[in-house]
DSSP file (Angstrom, degrees, kcal/mol; ACC not computed):
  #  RESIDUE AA STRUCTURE BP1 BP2  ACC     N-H-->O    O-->H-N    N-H-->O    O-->H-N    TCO  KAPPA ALPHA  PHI   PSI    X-CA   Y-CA   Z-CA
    1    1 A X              0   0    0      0, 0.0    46,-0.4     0, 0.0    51,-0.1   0.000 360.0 360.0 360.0 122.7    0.9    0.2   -1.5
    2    2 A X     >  -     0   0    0     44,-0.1     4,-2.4     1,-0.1     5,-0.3  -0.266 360.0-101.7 -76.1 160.7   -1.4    3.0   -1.6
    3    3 A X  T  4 S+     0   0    0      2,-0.2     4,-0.4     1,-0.2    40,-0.1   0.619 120.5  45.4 -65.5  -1.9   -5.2    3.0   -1.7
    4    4 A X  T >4 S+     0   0    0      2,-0.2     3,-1.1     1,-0.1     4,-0.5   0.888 116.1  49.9-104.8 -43.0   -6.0    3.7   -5.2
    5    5 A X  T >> S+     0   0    0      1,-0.3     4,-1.7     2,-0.3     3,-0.8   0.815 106.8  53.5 -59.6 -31.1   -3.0    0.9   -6.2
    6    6 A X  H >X S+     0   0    0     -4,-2.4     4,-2.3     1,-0.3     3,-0.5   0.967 116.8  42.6 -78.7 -36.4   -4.6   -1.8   -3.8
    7    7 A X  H <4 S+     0   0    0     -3,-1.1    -1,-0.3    -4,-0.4    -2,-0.3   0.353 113.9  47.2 -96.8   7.7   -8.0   -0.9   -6.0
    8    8 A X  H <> S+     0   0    0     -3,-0.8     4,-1.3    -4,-0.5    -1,-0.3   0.604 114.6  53.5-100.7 -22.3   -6.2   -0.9   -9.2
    9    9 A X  H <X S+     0   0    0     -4,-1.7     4,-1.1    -3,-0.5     6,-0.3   0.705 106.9  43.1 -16.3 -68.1   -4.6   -4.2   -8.0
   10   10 A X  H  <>S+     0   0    0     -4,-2.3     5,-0.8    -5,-0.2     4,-0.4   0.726 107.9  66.6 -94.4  -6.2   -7.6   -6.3   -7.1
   11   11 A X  H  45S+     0   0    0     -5,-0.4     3,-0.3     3,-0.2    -2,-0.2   0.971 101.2  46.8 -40.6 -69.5   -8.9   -4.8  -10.5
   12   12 A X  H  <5S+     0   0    0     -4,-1.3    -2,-0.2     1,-0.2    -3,-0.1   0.530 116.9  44.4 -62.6 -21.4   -6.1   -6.9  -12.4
   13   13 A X  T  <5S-     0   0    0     -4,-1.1    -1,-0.2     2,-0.0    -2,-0.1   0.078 109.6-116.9-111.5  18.0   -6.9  -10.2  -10.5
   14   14 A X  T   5 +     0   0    0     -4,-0.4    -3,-0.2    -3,-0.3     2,-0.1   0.659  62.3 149.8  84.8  -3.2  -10.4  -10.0  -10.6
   15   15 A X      < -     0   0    0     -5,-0.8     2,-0.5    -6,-0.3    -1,-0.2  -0.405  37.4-148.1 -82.4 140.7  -10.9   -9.7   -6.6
   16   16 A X    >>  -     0   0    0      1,-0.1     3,-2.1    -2,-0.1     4,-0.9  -0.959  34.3-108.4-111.5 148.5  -13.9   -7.9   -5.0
   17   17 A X  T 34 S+     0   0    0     -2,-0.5     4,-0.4     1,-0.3    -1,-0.1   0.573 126.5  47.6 -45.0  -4.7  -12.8   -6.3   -1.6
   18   18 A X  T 3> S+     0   0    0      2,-0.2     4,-3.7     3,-0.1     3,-0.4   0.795 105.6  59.4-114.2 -32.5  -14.6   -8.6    0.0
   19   19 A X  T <4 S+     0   0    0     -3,-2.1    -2,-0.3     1,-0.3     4,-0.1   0.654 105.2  50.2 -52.5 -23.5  -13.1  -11.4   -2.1
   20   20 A X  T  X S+     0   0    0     -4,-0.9     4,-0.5     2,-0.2    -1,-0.3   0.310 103.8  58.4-111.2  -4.9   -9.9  -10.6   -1.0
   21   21 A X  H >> S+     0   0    0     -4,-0.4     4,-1.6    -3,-0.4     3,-0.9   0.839 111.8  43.8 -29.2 -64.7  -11.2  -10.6    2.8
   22   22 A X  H 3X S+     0   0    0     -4,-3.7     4,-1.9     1,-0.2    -2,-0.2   0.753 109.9  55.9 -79.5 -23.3  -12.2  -14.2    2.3
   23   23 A X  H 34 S+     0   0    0      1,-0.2     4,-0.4     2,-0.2    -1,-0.2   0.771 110.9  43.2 -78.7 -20.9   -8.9  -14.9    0.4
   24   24 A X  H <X>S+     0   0    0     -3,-0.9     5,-2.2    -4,-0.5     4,-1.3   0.650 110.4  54.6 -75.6 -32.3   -6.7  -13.6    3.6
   25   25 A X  H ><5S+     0   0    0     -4,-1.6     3,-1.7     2,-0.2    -2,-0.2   0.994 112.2  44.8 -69.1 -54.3   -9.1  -15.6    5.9
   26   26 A X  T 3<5S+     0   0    0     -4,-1.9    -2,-0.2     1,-0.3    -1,-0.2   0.692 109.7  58.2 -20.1 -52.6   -8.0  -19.0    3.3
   27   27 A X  T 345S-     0   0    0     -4,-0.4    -1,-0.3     1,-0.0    -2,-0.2   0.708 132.1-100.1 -93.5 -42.5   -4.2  -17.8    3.6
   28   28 A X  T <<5S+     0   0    0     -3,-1.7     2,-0.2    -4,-1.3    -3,-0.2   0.490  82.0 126.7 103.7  20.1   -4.7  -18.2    7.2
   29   29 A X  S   <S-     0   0    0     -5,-2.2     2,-1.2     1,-0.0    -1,-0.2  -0.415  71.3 -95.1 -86.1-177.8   -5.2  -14.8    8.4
   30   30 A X        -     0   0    0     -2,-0.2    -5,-0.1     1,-0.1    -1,-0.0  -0.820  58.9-103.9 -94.4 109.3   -8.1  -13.4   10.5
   31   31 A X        -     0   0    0     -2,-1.2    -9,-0.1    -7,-0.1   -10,-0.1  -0.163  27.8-130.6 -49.8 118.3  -10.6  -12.0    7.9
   32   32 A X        -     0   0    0    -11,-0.4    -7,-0.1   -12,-0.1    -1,-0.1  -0.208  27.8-102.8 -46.4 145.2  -10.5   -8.8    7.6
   33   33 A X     >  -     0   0    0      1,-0.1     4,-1.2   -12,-0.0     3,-0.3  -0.494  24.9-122.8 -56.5 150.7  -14.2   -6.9    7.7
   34   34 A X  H  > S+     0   0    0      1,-0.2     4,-1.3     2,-0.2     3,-0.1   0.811 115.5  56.0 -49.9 -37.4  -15.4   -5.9    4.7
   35   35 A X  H  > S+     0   0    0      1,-0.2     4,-1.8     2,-0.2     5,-0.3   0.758 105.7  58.1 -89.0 -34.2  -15.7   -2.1    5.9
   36   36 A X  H  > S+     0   0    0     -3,-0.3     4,-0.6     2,-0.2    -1,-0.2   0.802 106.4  44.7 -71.8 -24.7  -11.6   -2.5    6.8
   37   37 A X  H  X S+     0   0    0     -4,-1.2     4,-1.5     2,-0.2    -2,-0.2   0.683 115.7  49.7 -89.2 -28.1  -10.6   -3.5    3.0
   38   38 A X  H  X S+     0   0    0     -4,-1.3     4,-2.4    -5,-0.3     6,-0.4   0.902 113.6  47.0 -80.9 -22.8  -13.0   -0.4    2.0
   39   39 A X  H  X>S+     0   0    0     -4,-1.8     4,-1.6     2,-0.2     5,-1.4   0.837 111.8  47.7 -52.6 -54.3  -11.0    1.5    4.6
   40   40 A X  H  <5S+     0   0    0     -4,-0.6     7,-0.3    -5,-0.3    -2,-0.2   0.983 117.7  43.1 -66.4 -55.8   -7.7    0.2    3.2
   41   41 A X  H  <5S+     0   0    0     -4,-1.5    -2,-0.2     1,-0.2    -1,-0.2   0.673 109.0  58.5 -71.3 -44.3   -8.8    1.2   -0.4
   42   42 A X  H  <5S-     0   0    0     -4,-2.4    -1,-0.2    -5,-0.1    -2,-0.2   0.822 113.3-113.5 -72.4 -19.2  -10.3    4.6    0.6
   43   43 A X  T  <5S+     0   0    0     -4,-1.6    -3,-0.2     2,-0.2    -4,-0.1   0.440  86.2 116.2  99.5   7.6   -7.3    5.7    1.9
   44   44 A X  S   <S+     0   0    0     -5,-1.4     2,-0.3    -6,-0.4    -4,-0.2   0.966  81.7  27.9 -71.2 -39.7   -8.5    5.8    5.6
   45   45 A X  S    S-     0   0    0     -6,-1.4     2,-0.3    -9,-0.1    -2,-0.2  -0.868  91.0-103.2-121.9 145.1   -6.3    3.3    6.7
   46   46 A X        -     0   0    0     -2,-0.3     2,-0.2    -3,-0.1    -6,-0.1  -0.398  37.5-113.1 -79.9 130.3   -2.8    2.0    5.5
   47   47 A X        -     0   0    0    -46,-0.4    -1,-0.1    -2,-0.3   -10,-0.0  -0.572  38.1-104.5 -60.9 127.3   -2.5   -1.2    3.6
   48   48 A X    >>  -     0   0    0     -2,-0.2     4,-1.5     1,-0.1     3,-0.6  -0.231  20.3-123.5 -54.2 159.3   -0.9   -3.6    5.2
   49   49 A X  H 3> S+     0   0    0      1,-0.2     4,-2.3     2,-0.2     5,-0.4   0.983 114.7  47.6 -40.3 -56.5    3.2   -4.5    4.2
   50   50 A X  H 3> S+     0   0    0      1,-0.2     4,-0.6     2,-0.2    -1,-0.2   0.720 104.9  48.9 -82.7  -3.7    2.0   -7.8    3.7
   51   51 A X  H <> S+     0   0    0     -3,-0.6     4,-1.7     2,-0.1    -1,-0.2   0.790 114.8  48.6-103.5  -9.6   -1.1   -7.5    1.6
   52   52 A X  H  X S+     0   0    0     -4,-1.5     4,-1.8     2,-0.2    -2,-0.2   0.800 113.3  49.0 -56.9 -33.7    0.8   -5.3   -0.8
   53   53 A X  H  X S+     0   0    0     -4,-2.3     4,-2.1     1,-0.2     5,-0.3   0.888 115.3  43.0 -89.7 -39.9    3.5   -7.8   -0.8
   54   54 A X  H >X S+     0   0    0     -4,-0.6     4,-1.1    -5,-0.4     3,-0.8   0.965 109.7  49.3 -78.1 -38.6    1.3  -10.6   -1.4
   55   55 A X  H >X S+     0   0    0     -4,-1.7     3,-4.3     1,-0.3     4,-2.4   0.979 106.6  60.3 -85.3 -48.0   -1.2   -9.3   -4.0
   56   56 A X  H 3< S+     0   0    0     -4,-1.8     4,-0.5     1,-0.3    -1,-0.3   0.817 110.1  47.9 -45.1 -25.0    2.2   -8.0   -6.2
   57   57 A X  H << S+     0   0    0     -4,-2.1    -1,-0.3    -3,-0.8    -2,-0.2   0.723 102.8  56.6 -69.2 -26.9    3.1  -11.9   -6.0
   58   58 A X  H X< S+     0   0    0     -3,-4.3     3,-4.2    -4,-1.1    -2,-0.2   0.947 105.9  54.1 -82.0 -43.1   -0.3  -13.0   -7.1
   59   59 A X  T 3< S+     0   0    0     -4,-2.4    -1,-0.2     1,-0.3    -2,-0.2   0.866 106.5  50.8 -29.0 -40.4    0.3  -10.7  -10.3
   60   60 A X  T 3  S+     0   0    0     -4,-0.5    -1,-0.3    -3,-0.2    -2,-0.2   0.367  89.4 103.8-103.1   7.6    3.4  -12.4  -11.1
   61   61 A X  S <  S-     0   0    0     -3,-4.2     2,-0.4    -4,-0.2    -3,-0.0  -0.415  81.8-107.1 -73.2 174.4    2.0  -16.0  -11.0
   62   62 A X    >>  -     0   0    0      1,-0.1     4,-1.4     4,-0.0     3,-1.3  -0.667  44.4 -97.7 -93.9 165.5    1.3  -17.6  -13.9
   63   63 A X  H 3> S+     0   0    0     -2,-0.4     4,-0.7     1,-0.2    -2,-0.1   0.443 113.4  46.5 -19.2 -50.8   -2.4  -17.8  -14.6
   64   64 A X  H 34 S+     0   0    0      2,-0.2    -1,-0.2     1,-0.1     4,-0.0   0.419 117.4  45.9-111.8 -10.7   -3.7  -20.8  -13.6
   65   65 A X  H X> S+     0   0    0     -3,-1.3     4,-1.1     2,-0.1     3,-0.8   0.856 103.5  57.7 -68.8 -41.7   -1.9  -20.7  -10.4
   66   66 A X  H 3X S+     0   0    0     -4,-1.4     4,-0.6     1,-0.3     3,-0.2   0.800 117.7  41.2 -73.2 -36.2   -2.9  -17.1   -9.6
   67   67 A X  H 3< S+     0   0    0     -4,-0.7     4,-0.4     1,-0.2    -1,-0.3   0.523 111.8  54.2-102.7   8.8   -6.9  -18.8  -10.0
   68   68 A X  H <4 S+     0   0    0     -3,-0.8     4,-0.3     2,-0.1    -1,-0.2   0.707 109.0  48.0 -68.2 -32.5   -6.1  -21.9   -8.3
   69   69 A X  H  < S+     0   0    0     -4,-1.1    -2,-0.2    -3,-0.2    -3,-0.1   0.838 119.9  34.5 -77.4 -39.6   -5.0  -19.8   -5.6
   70   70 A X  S >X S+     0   0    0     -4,-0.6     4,-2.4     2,-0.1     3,-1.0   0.252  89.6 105.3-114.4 -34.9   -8.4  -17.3   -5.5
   71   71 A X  H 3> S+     0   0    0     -4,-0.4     4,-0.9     1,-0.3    -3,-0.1   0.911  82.2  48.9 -19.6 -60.7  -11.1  -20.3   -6.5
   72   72 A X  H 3> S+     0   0    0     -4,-0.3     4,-0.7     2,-0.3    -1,-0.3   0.749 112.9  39.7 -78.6 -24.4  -12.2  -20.4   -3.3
   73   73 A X  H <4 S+     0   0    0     -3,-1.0    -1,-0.2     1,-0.2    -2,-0.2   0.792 109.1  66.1 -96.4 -23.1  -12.8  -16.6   -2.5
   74   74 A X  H  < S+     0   0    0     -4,-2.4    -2,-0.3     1,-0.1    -1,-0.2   0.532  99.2  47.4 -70.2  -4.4  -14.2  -16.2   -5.9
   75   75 A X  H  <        0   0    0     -4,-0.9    -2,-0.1     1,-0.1    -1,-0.1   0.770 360.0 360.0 -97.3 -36.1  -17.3  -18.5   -5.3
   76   76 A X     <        0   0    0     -4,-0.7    -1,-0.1   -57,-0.1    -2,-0.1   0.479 360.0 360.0 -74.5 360.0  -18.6  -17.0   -1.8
């Protein structure tokens, strides 16, 4: 996943780079810094395999999973 697709990406599920920091810390990664997801997004740095892989899964949930899943990273 390139950087303008991870930003067309958290576009389509409503995620702010920082929202999606707090949603990998949930997931039971080590939360990213904010400045590392603008990194990822600028194209400075490579997306990880696995947050590409995972945000193309959150796409294909159905709805009400995809914001059961996200609740909690949308609110902070």
């Amino acid at each position: 996943m390139t950087g303008d697709e991870l930003a067309e990406s958290l576009l389509r599920l409503g995620l702010s780079q920082a929202a999606l920091a707090r949603l990998l810390d949930d997931l039971g990664e080590r939360q990213p810094a904010p400045t590392t997801v603008w990194r990822w997004v600028d194209g400075r740095s490579r997306v990880p395999v696995g947050v590409g892989a995972l945000l193309r899964l959150m796409e294909q949930l159905p709805e009400d999973m995809r914001l059961q899943l996200i609740r909690k990273a949308l609110r902070a």
